[in-house]
KOLKOLNU-692882 format. One record per residue: residue number from 1; x, y, z of N, C-alpha, C in turn; residue in one letter. Coordinates in nm, 4 decimals. Layout:
BEGIN
REC,resi,n.east,n.north,n.up,ca.east,ca.north,ca.up,c.east,c.north,c.up,resn
REC,NUM,X,Y,Z,X,Y,Z,X,Y,Z,A
...
END
This chain:
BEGIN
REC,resi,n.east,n.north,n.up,ca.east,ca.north,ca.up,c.east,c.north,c.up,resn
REC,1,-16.5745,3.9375,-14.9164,-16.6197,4.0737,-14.9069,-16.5123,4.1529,-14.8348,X
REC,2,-16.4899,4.2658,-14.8984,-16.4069,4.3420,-14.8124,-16.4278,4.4845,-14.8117,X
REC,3,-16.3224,4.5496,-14.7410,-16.3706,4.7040,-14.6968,-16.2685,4.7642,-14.7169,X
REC,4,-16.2385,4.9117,-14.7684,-16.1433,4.9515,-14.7605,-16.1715,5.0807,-14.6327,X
REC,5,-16.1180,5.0672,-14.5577,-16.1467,5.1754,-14.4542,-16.0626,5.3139,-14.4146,X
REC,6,-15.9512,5.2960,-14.4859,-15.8458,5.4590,-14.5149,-15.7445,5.3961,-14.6317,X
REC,7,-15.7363,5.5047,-14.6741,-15.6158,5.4900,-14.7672,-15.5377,5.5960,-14.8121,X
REC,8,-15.4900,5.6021,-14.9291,-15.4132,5.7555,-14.9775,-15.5131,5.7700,-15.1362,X
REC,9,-15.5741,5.6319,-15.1635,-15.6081,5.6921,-15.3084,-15.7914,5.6765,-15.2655,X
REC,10,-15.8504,5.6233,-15.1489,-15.9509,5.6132,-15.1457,-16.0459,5.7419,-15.1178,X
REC,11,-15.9604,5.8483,-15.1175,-16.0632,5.9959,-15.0717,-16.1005,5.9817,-14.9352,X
REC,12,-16.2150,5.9718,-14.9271,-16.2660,5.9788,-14.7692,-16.2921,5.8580,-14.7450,X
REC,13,-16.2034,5.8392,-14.7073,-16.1782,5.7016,-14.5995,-16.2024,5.6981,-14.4712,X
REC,14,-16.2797,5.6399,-14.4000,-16.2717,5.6266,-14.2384,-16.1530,5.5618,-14.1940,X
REC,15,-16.1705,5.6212,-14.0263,-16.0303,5.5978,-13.9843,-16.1066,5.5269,-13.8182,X
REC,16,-15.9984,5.4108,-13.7629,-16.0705,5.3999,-13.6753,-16.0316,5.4651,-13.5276,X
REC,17,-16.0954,5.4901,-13.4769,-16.0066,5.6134,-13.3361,-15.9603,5.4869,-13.2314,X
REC,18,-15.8622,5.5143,-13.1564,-15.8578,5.3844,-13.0862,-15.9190,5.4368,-12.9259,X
REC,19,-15.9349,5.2785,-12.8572,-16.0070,5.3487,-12.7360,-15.9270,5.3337,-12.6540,X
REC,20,-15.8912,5.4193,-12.5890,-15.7842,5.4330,-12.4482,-15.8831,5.4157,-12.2798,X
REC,21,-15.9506,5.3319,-12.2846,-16.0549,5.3344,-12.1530,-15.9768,5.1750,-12.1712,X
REC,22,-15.9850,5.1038,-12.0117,-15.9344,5.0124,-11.9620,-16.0831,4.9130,-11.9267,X
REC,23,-16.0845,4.7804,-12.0063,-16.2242,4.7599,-12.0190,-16.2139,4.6496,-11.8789,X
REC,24,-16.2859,4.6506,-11.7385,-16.2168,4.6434,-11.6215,-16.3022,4.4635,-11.5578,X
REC,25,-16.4481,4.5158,-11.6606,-16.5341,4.3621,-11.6672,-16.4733,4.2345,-11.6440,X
REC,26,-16.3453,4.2056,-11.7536,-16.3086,4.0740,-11.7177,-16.2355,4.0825,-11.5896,X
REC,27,-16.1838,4.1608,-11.5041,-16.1227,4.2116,-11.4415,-16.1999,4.1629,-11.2972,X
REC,28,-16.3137,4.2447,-11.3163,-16.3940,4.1900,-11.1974,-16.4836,4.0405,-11.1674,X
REC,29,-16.5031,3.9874,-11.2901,-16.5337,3.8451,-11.3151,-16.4373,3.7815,-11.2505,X
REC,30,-16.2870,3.7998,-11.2826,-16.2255,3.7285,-11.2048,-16.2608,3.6881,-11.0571,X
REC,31,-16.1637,3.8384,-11.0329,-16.1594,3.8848,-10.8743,-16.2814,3.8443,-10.8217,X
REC,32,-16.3974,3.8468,-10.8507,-16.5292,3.7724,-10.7985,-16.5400,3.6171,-10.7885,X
REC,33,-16.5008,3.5514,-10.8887,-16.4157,3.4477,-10.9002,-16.3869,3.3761,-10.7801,X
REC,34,-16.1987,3.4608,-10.7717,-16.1421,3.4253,-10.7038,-16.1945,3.4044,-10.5687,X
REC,35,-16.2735,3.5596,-10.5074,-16.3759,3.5707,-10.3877,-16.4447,3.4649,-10.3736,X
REC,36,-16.4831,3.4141,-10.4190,-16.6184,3.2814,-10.3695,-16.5136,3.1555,-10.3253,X
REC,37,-16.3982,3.1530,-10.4237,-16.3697,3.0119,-10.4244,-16.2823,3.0273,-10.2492,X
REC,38,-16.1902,3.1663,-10.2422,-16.1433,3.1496,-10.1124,-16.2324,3.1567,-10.0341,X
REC,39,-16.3458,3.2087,-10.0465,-16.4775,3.1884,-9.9219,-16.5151,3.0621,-9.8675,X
REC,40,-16.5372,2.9616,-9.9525,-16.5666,2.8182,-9.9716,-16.4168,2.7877,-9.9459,X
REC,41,-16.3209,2.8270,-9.9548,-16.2114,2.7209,-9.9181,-16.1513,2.7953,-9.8052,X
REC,42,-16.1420,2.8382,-9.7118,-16.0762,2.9269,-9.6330,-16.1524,2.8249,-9.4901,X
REC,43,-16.2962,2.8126,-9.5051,-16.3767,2.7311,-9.3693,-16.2451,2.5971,-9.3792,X
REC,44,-16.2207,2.5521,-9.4624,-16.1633,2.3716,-9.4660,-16.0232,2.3972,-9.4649,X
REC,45,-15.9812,2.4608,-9.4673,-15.8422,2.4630,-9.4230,-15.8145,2.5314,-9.2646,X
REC,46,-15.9034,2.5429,-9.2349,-15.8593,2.5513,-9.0547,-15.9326,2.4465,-8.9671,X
REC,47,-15.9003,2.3298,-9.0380,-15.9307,2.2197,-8.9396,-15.8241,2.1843,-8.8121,X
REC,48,-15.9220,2.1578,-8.6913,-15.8811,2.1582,-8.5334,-15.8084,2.0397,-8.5205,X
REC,49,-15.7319,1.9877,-8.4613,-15.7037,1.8340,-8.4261,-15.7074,1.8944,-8.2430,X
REC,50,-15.8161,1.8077,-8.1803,-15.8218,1.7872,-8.0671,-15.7003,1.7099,-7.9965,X
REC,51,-15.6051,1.7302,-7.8740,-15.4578,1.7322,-7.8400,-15.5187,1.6684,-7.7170,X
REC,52,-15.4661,1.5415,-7.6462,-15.4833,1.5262,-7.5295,-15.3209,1.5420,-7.4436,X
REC,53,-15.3165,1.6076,-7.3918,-15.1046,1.5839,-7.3267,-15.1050,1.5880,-7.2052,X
REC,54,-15.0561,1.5060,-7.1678,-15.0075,1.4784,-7.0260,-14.9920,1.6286,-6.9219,X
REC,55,-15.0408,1.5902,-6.8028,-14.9686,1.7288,-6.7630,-14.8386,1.6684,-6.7101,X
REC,56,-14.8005,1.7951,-6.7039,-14.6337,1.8351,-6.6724,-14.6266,1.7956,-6.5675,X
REC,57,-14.5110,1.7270,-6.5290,-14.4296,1.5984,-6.4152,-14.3048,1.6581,-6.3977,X
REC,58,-14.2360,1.7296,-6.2943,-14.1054,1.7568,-6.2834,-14.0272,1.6212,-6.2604,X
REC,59,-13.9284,1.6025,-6.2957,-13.8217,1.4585,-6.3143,-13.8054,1.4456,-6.1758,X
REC,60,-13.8287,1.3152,-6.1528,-13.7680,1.2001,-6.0370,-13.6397,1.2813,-5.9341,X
REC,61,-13.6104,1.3149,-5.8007,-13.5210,1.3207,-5.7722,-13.3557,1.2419,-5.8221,X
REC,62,-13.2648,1.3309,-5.8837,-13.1500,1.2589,-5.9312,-13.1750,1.2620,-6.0578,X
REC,63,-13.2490,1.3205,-6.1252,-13.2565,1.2558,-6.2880,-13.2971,1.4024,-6.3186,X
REC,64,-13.2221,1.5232,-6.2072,-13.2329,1.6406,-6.3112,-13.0817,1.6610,-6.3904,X
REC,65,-13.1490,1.7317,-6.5235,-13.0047,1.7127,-6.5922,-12.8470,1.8624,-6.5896,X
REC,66,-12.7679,1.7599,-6.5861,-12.6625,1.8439,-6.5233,-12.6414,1.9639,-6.6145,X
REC,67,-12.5307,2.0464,-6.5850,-12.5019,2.1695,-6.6456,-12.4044,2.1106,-6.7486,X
REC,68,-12.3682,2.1966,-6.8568,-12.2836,2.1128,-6.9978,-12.1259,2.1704,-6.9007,X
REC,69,-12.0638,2.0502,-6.9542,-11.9119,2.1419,-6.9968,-11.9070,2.2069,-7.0955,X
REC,70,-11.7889,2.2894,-7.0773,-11.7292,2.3787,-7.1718,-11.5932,2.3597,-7.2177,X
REC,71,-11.5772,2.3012,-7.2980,-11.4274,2.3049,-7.3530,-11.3760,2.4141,-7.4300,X
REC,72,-11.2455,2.5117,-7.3917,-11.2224,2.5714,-7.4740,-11.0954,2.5863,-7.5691,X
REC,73,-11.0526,2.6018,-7.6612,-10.9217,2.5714,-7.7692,-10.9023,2.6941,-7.7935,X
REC,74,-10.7486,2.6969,-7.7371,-10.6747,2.8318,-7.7283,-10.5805,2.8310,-7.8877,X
REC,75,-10.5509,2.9519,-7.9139,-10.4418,2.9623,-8.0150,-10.3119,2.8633,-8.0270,X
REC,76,-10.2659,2.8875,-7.8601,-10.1363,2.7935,-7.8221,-10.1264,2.6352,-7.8507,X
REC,77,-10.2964,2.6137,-7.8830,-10.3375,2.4606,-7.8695,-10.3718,2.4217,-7.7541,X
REC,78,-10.3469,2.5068,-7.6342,-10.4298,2.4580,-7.4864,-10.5197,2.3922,-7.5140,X
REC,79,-10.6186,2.3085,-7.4520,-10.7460,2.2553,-7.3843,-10.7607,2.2760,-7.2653,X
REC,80,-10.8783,2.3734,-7.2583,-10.9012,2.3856,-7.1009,-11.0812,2.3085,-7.1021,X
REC,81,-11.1121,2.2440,-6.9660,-11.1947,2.2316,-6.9282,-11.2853,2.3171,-6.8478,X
REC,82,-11.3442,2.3965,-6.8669,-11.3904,2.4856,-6.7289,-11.2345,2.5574,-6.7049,X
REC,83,-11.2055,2.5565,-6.6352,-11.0735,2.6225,-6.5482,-10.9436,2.5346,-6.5547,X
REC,84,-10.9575,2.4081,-6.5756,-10.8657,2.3103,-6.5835,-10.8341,2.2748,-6.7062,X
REC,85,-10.6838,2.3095,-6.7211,-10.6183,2.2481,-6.8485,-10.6491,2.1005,-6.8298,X
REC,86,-10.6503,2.0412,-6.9968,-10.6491,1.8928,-7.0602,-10.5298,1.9266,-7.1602,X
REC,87,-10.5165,1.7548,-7.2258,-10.4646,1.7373,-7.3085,-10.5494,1.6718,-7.4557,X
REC,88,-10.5006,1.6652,-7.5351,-10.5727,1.6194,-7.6576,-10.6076,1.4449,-7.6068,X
REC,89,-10.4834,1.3432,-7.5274,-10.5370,1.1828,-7.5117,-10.6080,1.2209,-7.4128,X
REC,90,-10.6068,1.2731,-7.3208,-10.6818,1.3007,-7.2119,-10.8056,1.3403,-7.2014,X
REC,91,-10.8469,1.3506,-7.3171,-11.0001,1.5006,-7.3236,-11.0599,1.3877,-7.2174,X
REC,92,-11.1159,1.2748,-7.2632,-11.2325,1.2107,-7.3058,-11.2537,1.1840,-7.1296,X
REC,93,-11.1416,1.1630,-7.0834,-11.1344,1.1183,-6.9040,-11.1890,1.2738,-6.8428,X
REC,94,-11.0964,1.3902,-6.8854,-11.1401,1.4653,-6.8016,-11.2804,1.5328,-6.7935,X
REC,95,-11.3045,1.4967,-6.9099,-11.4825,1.6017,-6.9511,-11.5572,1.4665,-6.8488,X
REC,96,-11.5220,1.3505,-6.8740,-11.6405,1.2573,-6.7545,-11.6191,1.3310,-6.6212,X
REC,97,-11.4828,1.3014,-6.5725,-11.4488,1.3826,-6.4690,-11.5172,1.4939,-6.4225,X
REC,98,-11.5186,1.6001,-6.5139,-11.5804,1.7130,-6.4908,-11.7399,1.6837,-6.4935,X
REC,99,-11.8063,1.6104,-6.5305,-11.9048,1.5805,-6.5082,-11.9874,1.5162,-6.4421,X
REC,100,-11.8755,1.4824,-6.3404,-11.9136,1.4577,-6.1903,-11.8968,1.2886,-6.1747,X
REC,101,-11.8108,1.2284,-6.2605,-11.7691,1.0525,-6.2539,-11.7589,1.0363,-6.3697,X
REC,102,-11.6743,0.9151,-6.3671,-11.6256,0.8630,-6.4725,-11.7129,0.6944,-6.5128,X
REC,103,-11.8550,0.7494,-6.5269,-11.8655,0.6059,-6.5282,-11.9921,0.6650,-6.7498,X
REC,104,-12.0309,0.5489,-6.7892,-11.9612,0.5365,-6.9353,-12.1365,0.6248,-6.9491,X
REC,105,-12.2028,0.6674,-6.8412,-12.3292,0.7220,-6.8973,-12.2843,0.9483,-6.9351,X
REC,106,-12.1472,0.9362,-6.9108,-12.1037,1.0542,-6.9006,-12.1128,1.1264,-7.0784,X
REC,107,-12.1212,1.0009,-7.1355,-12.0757,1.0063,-7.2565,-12.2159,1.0595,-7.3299,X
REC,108,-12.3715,1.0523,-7.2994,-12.4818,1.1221,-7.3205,-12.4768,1.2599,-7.2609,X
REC,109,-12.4045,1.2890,-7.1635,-12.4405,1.4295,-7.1415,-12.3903,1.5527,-7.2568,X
REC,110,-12.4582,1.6558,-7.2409,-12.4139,1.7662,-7.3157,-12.2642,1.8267,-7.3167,X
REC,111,-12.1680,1.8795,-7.4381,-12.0606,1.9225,-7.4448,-12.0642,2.0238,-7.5136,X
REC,112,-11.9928,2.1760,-7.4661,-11.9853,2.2588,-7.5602,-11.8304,2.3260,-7.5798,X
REC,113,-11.7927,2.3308,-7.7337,-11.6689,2.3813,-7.7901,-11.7046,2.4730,-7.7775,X
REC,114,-11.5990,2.6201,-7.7833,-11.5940,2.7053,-7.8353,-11.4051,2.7682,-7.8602,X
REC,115,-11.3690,2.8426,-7.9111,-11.2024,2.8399,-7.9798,-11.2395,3.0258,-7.9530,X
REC,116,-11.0892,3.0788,-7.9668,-11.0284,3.1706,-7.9834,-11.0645,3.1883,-8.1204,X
REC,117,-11.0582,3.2972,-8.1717,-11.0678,3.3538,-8.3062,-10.9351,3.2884,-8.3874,X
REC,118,-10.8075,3.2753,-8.3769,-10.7285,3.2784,-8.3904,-10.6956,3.0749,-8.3964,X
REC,119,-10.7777,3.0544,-8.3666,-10.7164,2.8812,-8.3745,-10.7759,2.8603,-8.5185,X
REC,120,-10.6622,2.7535,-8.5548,-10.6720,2.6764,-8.6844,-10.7939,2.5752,-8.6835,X
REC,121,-10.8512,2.5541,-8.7814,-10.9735,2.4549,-8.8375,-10.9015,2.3258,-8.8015,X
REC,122,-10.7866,2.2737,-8.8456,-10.6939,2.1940,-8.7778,-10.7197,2.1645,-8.6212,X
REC,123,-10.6505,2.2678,-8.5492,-10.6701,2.2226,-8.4285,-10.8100,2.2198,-8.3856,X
REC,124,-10.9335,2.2928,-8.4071,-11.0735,2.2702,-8.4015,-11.0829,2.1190,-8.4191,X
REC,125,-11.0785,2.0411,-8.4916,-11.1420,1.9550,-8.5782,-11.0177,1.8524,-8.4751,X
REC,126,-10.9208,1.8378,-8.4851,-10.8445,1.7703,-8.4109,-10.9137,1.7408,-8.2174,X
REC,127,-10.9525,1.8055,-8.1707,-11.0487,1.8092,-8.0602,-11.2165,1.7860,-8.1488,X
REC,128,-11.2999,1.8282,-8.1750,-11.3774,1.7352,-8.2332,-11.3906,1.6182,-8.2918,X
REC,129,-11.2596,1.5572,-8.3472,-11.3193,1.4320,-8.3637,-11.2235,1.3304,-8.2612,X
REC,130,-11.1667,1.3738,-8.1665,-11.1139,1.3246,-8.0263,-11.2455,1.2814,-7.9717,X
REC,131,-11.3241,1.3665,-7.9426,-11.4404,1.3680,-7.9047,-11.5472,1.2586,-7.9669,X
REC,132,-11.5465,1.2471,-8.1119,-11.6375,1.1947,-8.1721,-11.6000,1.0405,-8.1312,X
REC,133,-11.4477,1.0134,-8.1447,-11.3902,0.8922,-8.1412,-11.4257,0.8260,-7.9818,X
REC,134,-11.4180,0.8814,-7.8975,-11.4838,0.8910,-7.7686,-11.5905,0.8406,-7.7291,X
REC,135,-11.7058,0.8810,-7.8295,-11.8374,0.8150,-7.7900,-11.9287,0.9610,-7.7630,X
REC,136,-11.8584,1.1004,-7.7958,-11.9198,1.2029,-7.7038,-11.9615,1.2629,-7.8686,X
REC,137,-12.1102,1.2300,-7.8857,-12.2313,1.3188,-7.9972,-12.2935,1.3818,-7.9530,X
REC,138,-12.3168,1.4311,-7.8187,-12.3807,1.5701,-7.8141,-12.3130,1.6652,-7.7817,X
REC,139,-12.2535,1.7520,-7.8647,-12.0980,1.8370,-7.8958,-12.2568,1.9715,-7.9674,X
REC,140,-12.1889,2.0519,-7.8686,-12.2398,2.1908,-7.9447,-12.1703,2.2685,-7.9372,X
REC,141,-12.1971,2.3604,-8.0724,-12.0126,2.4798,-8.0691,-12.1406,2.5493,-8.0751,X
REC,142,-11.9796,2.6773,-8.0016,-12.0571,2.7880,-7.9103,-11.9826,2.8939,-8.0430,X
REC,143,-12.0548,3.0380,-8.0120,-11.9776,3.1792,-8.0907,-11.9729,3.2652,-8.0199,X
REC,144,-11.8741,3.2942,-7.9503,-11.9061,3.3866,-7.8216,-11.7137,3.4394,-7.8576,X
REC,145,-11.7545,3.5665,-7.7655,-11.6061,3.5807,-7.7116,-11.5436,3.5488,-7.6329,X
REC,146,-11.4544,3.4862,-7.6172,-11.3837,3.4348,-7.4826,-11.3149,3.5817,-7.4244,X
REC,147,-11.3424,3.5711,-7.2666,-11.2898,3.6597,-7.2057,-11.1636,3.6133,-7.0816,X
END
């Protein structure tokens, strides 16, 4: 069965108008939808875990931890320690040194690089892995300006 509903030879033909209204029903089925299910799921995702923790104990006399060195790498290739020039064989003695003895637990304490704008990745890396070879892994580079 069929229909002819406009044409050019059919005379009066219907035409169909189109509808420009936004039909919004499925629209809100959703969004209602969606509403229930985050309602029902929103309670179960804020589950508590009850924490028991120690209270806070300031450290043992002697076992507070020291201040870091600072090593810094000049353009020239200097190594200074704090205020005191090093050398590249030398780092590893003077940073214990500076850290108040030379005995082999010096080698856990904290170390921080930082370089001149102007030094080579070369000489960077040439003092970092002096360091690494050393025994000294807690190495933190700094970004600061040297003054």
């Amino acid at each position: 069965m069929g229909a002819k509903l406009s044409g050019p030879g059919g005379g009066k033909g219907h035409t169909i108008s189109q509808n420009a209204d936004i039909n919004v029903t499925p629209f809100v089925d959703i969004m209602l939808v969606l509403l229930i299910i985050f309602m029902v799921a929103a309670p179960m995702a804020t589950v508590s875990i009850r924490l028991d923790l120690p209270p806070a104990v300031p450290p043992p006399p002697g076992m507070e931890q020291k201040d870091p060195v600072y090593i810094t790498v000049q353009e020239t290739g200097s190594i200074f320690i704090a205020d005191q020039q090093s050398s590249l064989e030398g780092l590893a003695s003077d940073v214990c040194t500076a850290l108040g003895g030379g005995d082999p637990a010096c080698k856990e304490e904290r170390v921080f690089i930082r370089a001149d704008p102007e030094v080579t990745y070369n000489q960077f890396m040439e003092v970092m892995n002096e360091l690494q070879a050393k025994g000294f892994f807690k190495v933190g580079l700094l970004n600061e300006d040297i003054e």
